[in-house]
C-alpha positions, -999 to +999 in steps of 0.1 A: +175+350-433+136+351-439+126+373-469+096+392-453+072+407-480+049+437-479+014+430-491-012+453-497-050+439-492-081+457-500-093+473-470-129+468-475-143+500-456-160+534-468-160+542-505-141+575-498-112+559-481-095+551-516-054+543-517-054+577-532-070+595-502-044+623-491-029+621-458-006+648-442+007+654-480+010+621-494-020+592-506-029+564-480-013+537-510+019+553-514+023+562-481+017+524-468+043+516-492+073+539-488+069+526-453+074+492-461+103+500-484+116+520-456+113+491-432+133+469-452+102+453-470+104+435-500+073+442-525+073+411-542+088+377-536+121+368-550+126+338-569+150+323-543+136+293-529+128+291-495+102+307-460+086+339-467+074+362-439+048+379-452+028+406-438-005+414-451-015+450-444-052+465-452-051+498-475-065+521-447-041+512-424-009+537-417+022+520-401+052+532-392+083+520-406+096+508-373+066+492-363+066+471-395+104+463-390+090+445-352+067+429-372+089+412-394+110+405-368+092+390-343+089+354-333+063+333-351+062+294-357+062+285-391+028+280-410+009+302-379-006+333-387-010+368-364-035+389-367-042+422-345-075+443-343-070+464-374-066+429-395-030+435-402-021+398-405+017+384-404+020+343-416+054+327-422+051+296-447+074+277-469+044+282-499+032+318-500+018+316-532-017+307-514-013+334-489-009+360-524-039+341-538-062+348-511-051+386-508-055+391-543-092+375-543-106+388-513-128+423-514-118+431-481-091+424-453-113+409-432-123+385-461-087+380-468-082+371-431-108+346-428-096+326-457-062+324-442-076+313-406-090+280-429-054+271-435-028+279-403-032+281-370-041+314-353-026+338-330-045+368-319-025+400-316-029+428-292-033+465-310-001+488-310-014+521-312+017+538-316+030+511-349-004+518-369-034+535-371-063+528-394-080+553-411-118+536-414-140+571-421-135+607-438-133+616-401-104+602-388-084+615-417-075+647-393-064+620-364-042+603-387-023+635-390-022+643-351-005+604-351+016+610-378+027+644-359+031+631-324+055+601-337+079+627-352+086+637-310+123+616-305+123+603-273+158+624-267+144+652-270+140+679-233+116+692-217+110+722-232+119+710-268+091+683-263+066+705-249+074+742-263+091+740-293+072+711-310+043+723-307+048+752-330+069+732-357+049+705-357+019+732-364+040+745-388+050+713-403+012+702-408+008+725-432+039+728-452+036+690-460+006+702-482+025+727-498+062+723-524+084+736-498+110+708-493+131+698-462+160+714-476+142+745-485+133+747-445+168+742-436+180+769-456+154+797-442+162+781-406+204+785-414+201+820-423+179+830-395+204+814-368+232+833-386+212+866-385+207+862-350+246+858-341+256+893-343+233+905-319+252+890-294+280+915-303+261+938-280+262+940-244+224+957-245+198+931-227+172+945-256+193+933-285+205+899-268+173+895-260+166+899-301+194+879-312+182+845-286+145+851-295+161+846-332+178+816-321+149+802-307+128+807-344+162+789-360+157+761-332+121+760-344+123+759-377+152+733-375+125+711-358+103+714-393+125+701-422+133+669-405+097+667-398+086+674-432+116+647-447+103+623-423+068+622-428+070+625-467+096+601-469+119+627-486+149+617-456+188+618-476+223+616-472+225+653-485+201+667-464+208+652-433+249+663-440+234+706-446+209+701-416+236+688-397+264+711-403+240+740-406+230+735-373+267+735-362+274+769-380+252+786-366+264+775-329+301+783-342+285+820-351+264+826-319+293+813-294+319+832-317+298+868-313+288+858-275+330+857-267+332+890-289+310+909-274+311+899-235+353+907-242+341+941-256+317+949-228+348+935-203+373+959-223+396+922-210+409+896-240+402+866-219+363+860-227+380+857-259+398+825-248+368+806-233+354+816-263+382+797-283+375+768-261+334+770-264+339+771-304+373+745-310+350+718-282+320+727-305+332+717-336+351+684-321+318+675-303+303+677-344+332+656-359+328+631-330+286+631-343+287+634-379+290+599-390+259+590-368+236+619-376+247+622-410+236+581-414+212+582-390+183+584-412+193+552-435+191+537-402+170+526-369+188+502-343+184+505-308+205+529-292+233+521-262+230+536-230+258+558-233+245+569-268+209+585-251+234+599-225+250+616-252+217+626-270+206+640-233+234+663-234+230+677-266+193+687-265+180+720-272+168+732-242+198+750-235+182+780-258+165+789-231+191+797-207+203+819-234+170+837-232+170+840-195+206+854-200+201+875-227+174+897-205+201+909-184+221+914-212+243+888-201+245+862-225+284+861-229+282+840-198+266+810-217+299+802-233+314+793-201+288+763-196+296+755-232+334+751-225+328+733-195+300+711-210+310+703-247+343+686-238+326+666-215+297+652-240+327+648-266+340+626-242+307+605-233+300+600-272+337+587-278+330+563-249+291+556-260+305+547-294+337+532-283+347+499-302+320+465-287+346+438-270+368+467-254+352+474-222 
């Protein structure tokens, strides 16, 4: 397997665009590089003998990690080099040593970029303005952050999620990233704000469901911020993911639990109690069934199967608002029935989405 290698050139463009200019909490240099580390991207060459991919990225430019895995991935004859509009530049050659020469000699990328044109052949690449954006002026420093913010929005995610619920953490998120408040700071506030909100639902009284969902909603808000925050400072782990995770999961546990409760107490009957039993026992085997890929997810970024994005489309959060809607006639009990119905059937749509390859 090629060894592809990050390589950072002088960019070359205003004297106040520095590798230590701040963007959305961390500096343009670091930033650049936690990216490439996060792609998989070596920072220097190995000793191992053998082709090098190397991928020669200007100082002002921002990439995502995923962009920068496509780069290092994607098809390129040997001793032919790439190079898009914001003179990113990708070469694959047996001798990298004279690609490292003329990156560390030139003042600017586009200098570094003409020296390499002298030695290989040249392909011109299209610009991917969702892999990188460069930062050439003071003035796009506040555009880089809107970029940064909008590639946080998963493709999973529903409608109202996308279009509600982001834009307030992601408001949110742009300013906590400049502040100490840590991902796992945000999902502690956002774990005991869904737990406060559960025993509202105790009550049969539209005005206190009503309280209880709009405090659901703030948890499923503020939920939204620490992976946002982890993401764009690089600050994604294990341990976080795992309280995020089963945080998240409590907190369902505790609404559904209290929803049963109190719609049984309002029926003076036992049996909401039972589709209750089934909306919380389906609840936590739909989390056991998830865990091992959201927990890892973050250490990871393969494409997803079919069934796996049918799964994710079952799970989103737009179901809060139902609960809202419910909750203004003071009937949100009745959610747990679409839960019972529901949850067993996106347990059984992951456990076939990640079913064993080779046994269909």
């Amino acid at each position: 397997m090629t060894e592809s290698l990050l390589v950072v050139v002088d960019a070359g463009v205003a004297p106040d665009i520095t590798p230590e200019t701040m963007v959305a909490g961390l500096p343009l240099g670091r930033r650049l590089l936690l990216a490439g580390a996060r792609a998989g991207l070596a920072s220097a060459p190995s000793s191992e003998p053998g082709r090098r991919r190397v991928i020669l990225v200007p100082s002002n430019v921002i990439p995502q990690p995923r962009w920068l895995r496509a780069l290092a991935a994607m098809p390129l004859q040997p001793e032919t080099l790439w190079v898009d509009p914001a003179q990113v530049a990708v070469v694959d050659t047996d001798d990298p040593k004279p690609v490292l020469d003329a990156a560390g000699r030139a003042a600017s990328a586009a200098e570094c970029v003409a020296a390499l044109k002298g030695r290989f052949a040249t392909i011109e690449g299209t610009a991917d303005h969702r892999g990188r954006f460069a930062v050439r002026t003071a003035g796009d420093l506040r555009r880089a952050e809107s970029w940064l913010l909008r590639g946080l929005i998963k493709d999973s995610e529903g409608f109202m999620s996308r279009h509600v619920e982001r834009l307030v953490s992601l408001a949110l998120t742009r300013r906590l990233v400049w502040t100490s408040v840590t991902p796992n700071a945000m999902t502690l506030v956002s774990l005991a704000i869904g737990l406060a909100a559960a025993p509202f639902f105790l009550s049969s009284t539209p005005g206190w469901q009503l309280a209880g969902a709009l405090l659901f909603l703030l948890h499923s808000i503020l939920d939204g911020c620490d992976g946002e925050i982890a993401r764009l400072k690089f600050l994604e782990s294990a341990g976080g993911a795992a309280l995020d995770f089963w945080g998240d999961n409590s907190v369902h546990v505790a609404v559904f639990g209290c929803m049963a409760v109190g719609w049984s107490l309002s029926a003076h009957s036992p049996w909401p109690l039972c589709v209750g039993a089934v909306a919380v026992a389906s609840t936590l085997a739909a989390a056991f069934v998830v865990a091992p890929h959201m927990v890892s997810a973050f250490a990871t970024a393969g494409s997803r199967s079919a069934g796996a994005k049918t799964a994710d489309a079952l799970a989103n959060r737009d179901f809060i608002y139902l609960i809202v809607a419910l909750s203004v006639f003071g009937k949100a009990g009745w959610f747990i029935v679409f839960v019972a119905i529901g949850t067993p059937i996106f347990v059984l749509v992951r456990l076939w989405a990640d079913r064993p390859q080779g046994r269909a």
